[in-house]
C-alpha positions in Angstrom: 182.3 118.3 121.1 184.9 115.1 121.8 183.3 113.3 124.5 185.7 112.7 127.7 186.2 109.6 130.3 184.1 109.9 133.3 185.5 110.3 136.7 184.0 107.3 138.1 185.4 105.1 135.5 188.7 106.1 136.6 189.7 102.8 138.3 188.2 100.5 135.7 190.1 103.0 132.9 193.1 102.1 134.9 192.9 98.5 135.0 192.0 98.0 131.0 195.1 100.3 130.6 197.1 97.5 132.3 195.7 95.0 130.6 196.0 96.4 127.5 199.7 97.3 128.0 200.1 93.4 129.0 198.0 92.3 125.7 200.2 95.0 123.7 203.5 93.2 124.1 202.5 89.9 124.4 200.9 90.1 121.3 203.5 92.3 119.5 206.2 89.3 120.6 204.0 86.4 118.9 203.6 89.0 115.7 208.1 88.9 115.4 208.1 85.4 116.0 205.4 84.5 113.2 207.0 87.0 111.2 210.3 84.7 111.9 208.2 81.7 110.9 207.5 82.9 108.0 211.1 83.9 106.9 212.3 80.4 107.5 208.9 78.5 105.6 208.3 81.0 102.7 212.0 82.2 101.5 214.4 80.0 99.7 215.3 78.3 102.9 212.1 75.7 103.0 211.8 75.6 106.7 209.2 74.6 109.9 210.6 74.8 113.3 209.8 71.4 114.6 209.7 71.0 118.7 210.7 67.9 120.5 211.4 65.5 117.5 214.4 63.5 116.4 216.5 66.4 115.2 216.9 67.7 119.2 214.6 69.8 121.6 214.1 72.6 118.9 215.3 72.3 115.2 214.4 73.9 111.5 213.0 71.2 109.5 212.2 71.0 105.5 208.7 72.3 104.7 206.2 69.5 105.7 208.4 66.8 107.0 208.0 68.0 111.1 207.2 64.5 112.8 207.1 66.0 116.2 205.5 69.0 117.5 205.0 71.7 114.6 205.9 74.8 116.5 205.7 77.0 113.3 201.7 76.5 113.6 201.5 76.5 116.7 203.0 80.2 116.6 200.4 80.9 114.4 197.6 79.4 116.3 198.3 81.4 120.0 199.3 85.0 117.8 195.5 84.4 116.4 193.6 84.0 119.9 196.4 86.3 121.6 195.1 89.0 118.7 191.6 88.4 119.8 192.6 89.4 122.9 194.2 92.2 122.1 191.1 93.3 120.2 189.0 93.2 123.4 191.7 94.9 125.1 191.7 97.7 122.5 188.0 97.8 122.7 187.5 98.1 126.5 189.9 100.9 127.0 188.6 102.9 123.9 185.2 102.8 125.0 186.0 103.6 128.1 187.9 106.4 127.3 185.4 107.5 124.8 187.7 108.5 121.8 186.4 108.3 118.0 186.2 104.8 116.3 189.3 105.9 113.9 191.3 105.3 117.1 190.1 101.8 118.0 191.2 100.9 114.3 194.9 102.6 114.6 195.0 100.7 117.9 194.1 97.4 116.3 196.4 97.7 113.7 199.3 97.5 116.2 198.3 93.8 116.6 199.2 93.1 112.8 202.3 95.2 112.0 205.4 94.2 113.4 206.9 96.5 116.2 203.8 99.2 116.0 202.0 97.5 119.1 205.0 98.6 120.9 204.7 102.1 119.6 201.1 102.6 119.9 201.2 101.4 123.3 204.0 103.7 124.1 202.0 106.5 122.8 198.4 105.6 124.1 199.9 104.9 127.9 200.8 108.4 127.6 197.6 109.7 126.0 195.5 108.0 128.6 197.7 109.0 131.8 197.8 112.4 130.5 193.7 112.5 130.1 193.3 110.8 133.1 195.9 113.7 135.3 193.7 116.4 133.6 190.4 115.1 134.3 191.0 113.9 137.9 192.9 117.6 138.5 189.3 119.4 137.2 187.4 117.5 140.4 186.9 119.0 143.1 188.3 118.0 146.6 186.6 117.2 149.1 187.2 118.4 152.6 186.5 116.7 155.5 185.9 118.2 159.4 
């Protein structure tokens, strides 16, 4: 039997949803833009995106000659922690939610996929909602005098 959320988890199920929607997009931007980064460094165009340096504010460089700010790591860098994140996300809603650990992993492949943390999280917001309608419409109401 599939265990289900508990009711007084409710509010906390609610908030990791949130934060996990928030996590879910951020993350799934830095994924396209390192994706981008690696168009311009490792295809026949040899290029770093260097920030702030003699070239102007923002400008594609030739492969290791960035004398300013090397934005092309640093994309790399915040999609790494910002992944992290996302992991922990992941992990606080699905054990709060109490699904099998084959979900946790489809979930934490949205962070490494281009465009599927934008699907998932399409797709989980509505899994979760729609647990969490059923299970609060199965308690009972109270009724005050």
């Amino acid at each position: 039997m599939a265990l289900k959320p508990k009711i007084p988890d409710v509010p906390r199920i609610r908030g990791a949803l949130t934060f996990y929607r928030v996590f879910s997009y951020i993350t799934g931007l830095f994924l396209l833009l390192l994706v981008l980064e690696m168009l311009f460094k490792y295809t026949p165009m040899q290029r770093e995106i260097e920030l702030g340096g003699p070239n102007g504010l923002l400008a594609l460089v030739p492969v290791d000659s960035v004398t300013a700010i090397n934005l092309s790591t640093g994309i790399l860098i915040v999609h790494g922690w910002l992944y992290v994140i996302y992991l922990f996300a992941d992990f606080r809603l699905w054990s709060l939610m109490r699904w099998p650990f084959k979900d946790f992993l489809l979930i934490a492949l949205g962070g490494v996929i281009p465009f599927l943390s934008f699907i998932v999280e399409h797709f989980i917001t509505r899994r979760v909602n729609v647990q969490l309608a059923e299970l609060e419409a199965k308690q009972p109401v109270e009724v005050s005098h």
